[in-house]
N, C-alpha and C positions, 0 to 999 in steps of 0.2 A: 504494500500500500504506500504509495505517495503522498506525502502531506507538505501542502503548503497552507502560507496564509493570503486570503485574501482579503481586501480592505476596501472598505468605500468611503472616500473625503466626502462629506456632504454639507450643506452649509449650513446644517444642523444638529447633526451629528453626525462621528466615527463610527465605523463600526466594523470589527475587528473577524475574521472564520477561522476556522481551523476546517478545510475542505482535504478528501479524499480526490486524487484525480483522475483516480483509477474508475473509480465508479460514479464522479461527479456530484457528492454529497458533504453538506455541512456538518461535521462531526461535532462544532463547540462553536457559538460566537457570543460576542455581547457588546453592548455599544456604550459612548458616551458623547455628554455631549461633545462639540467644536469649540465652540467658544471662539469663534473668527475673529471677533475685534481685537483679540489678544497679542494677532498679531500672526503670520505663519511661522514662526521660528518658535512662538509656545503651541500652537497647534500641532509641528510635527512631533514636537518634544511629547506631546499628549496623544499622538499614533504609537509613536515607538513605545513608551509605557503601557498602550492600549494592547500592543502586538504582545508584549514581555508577558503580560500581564493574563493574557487570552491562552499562552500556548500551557502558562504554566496550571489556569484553572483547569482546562482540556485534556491536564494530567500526563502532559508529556514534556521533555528535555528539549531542550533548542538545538540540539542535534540531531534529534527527530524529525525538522522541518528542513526541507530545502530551500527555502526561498517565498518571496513574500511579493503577491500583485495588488496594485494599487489603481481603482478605479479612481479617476477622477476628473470633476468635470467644467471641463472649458479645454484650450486647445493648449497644446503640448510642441514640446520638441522631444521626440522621441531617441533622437540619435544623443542630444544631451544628458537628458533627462531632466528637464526642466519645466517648468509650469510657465506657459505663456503669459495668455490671460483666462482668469477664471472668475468670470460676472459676479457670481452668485456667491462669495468671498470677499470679505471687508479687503481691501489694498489690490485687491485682483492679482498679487502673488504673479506680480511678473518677470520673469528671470529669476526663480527661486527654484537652488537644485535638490527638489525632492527627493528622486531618487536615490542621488550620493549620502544625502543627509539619514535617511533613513535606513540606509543600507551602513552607514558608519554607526547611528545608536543601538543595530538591532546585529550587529555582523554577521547580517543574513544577507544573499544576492539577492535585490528587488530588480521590478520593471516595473512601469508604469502602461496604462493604456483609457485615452478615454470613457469614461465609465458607460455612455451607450454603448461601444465599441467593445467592451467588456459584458455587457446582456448581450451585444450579438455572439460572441465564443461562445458564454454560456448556454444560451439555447440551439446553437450551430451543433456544438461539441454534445450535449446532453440534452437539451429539450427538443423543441417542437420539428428544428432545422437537424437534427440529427439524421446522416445518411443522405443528404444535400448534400450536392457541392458548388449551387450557386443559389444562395437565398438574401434576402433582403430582409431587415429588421426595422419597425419603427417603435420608438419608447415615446410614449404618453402621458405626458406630464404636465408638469408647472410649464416644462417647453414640450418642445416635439426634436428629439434624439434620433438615431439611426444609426446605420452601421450595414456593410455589407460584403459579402464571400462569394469570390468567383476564383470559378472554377479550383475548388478544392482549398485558398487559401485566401485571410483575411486582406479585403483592400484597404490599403494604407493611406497613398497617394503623400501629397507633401507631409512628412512631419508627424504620422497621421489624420490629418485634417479631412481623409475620404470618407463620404457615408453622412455628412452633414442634411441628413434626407428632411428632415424638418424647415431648411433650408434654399431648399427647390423653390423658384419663383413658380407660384399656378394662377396666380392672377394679374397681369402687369399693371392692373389699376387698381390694385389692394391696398390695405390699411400699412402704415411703417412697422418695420416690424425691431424686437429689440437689438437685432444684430447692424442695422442701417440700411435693409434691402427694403423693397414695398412687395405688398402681394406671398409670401413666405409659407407654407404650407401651416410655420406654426404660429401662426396668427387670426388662424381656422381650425385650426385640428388640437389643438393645445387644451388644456384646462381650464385655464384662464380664459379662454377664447369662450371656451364653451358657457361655462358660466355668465361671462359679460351677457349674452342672447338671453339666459335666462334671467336675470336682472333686469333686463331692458323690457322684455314681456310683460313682469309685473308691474313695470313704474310705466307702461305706455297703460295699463288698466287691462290687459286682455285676458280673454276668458282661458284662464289656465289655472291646475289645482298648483301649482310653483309657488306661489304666495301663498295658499292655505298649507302645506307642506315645510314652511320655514315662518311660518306663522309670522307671514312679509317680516322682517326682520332678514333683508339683503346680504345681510355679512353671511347668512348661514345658505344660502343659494351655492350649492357645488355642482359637479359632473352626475355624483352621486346622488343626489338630490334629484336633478333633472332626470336621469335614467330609471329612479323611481316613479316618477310622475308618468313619464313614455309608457314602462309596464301595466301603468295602472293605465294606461290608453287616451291620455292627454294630448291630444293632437297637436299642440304646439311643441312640446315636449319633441315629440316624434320629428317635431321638423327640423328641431335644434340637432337631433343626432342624422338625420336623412341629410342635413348640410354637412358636416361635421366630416361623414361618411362620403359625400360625395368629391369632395377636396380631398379625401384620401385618396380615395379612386382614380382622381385625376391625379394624382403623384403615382400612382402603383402603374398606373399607364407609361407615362414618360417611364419609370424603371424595367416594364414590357419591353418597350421597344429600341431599351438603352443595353440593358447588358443580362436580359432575358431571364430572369430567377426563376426558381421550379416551385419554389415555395417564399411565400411574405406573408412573417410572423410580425404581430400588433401584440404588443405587449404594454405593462407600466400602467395607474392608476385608473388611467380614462377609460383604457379597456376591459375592464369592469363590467361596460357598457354589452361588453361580447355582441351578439348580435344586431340591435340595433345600431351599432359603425357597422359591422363588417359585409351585414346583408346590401347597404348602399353601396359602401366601396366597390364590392364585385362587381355589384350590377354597371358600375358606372364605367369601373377598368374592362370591362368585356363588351362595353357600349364602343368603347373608343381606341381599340387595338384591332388592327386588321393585318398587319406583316408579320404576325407571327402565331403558333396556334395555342394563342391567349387563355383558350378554356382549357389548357393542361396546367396552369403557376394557380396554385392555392392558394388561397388566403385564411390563416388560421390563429389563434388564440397563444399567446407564448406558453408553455409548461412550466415554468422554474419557478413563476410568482417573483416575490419581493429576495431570493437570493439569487435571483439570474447574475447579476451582479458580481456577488462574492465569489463565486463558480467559476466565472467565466475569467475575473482577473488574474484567480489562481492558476486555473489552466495556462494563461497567456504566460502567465512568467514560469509553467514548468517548460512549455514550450518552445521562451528562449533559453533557460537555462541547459535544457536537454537537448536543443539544437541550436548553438550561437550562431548570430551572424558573421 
C-alpha cells in the first residue's frame, strides 16, 4: 500500500489525508482552519503542522508516507513550484515557494497541482473518469473549475494553466466576469451565478415558492435552496437550473468539437442539482454538435464527492514522485 498525503489550501480551511493510492481511499484526515490574513508564511507553517500532525493521528511514522500533494487554488508555476496568484487568499500569495517550503518543514517530497486539476486525477484515476482516457471535468462552485485528460494523460498546457473550462467565453455579450473576460461560463454556471437568479425572482415579486423557502430572508437563497424548490416543481426554479444547464451545454459543445472526450464528469456543490443541470446540458450539447458522433461523450455525476480533491493530489504527487520528469 502506498500512502501519501494529500492537502487542500482552501480559503477557509486546510485540510490535511492520509490516502491509499493503490486503491484510491482516504485512510485519516482532519482539517483546520486557514486563517489567511495571517499571512502565507503562518499558513504554510499551519499545513506543515497540519500534515505532522495528521500522519501521526493516522497512527503511522513519517516514513511510512512518500510524499505529500497539495491542491491549490489559483494558478501556479509548476516547474517552480510556486503560487502565482491565488484570488481567494488574503495577499494573493504571489511568488510564494510553497512547495520548497513545505517540503523543507515536512522533509517529505511535495508537488503541487491546481486543486480542480487535482478532482480531475481524482475522479480520472478512481471515480467517474476511471478507464477514460480522454474526459473533461467541470467543478461547481463559488467559481466554475475544470480540468482535462487527453489521451491517457493530464493536460497541463503553460505552467498548468490548461483546463480553465469555467473560463471559456459562451456568450460574447455577457456579464464581467471575476477573472476580467465578459461572457465566462462561470458567471452562468457558478453558485453564485445561480443564486443571484434566484434573488432576483423574489425581489422582482414572482410567483415562486424561493421566498417562502428562505422565509425571503435573501442571505439564505442558495443552489441548494433553489434545486429544492425545482423538485418540488416551481417552475421558475426549473428555469434557473434549465439556464444554468444550458451554458453548460454550450461549453460541453465547444469541448465536443475541440478535443473530443468520451466522458464529462460535473462535479462540486452545484451538482447537487444532479439532474436538473445535466438533463439540459445534454440536451443542449447534442442540439449543437454535428462533426463528431456526439451521442457517444457522456455526461455524468462525479463519484469521489467532497475528497475528489485529497485523492487526486495524492495520486499526482505519487505520480511525479514515481515517475520524475
Amino acid at each position: 500500500m502506498q500512502k501519501f498525503i494529500g492537502c487542500d489550501l482552501g480559503g477557509t480551511n486546510l485540510r490535511a489525508a492520509v490516502v491509499d493510492v493503490d486503491a484510491g481511499t482516504v485512510i485519516f484526515q482532519q482539517s483546520v482552519p486557514t486563517l489567511a490574513r495571517q499571512g502565507h508564511d503562518a499558513v504554510m507553517k499551519r499545513m506543515a503542522d497540519l500534515i505532522e500532525h495528521t500522519i501521526h493521528r493516522a497512527g503511522f511514522s513519517k516514513k511510512e508516507i512518500q510524499g505529500i500533494g497539495i491542491g491549490v487554488p489559483g494558478v501556479l508555476d509548476l516547474e517552480k513550484g510556486e503560487t502565482t496568484f491565488l484570488p481567494n487568499l488574503y495577499g494573493n500569495w504571489r511568488q510564494v515557494p510553497l512547495r520548497d517550503t513545505i517540503q523543507l518543514q515536512t522533509d517529505l517530497p511535495t508537488s503541487l497541482l491546481n486543486d480542480a486539476r487535482a478532482i480531475t486525477v481524482g475522479e480520472w484515476k478512481y471515480g467517474a473518469g476511471k478507464d477514460f482516457d480522454t474526459i473533461a471535468v467541470f467543478t461547481l462552485g463559488t467559481g466554475v473549475g475544470g480540468g482535462l485528460v487527453v489521451d491517457g494523460k493530464l493536460h497541463l498546457g503553460f505552467g498548468g494553466s490548461a483546463g480553465e473550462l469555467g473560463h471559456m467565453t459562451i456568450n460574447f455579450d455577457g456579464p464581467r466576469c471575476g477573472c476580467g473576460n465578459y461572457g465566462c461560463l462561470e458567471t452562468y454556471a457558478s453558485g453564485p451565478a445561480i443564486a443571484s437568479l434566484g434573488i432576483k425572482a423574489v425581489v422582482q415579486g414572482l410567483t415562486t415558492q424561493i421566498g417562502e423557502l428562505c422565509q425571503y430572508d435573501l442571505n439564505r437563497i442558495t443552489p441548494a435552496l433553489i434545486a429544492q424548490a425545482a423538485r418540488e416543481g416551481d417552475p421558475i426554479a426549473q428555469d434557473i437550473y434549465k439556464q444554468a444547464g444550458y451554458y453548460l451545454g454550450i461549453a460541453a459543445a465547444i469541448l465536443c468539437a475541440s478535443v473530443s472526450p468520451k466522458r464529462i464528469i460535473v462535479t462540486g456543490g452545484v451538482a447537487n442539482a444532479g439532474e436538473l443541470l445535466l438533463e439540459p446540458m445534454r440536451k443542449t450539447m447534442r442540439e449543437r454538435v454535428f462533426i463528431m458522433p456526439v451521442e457517444r461523450v457522456e455526461i455524468v455525476l462525479g463519484q469521489l464527492g467532497d475528497n475528489a480533491g485529497v485523492i487526486g493530489s495524492a495520486s499526482w504527487a505519487a505520480l511525479n514522485i514515481n515517475s520524475p520528469k
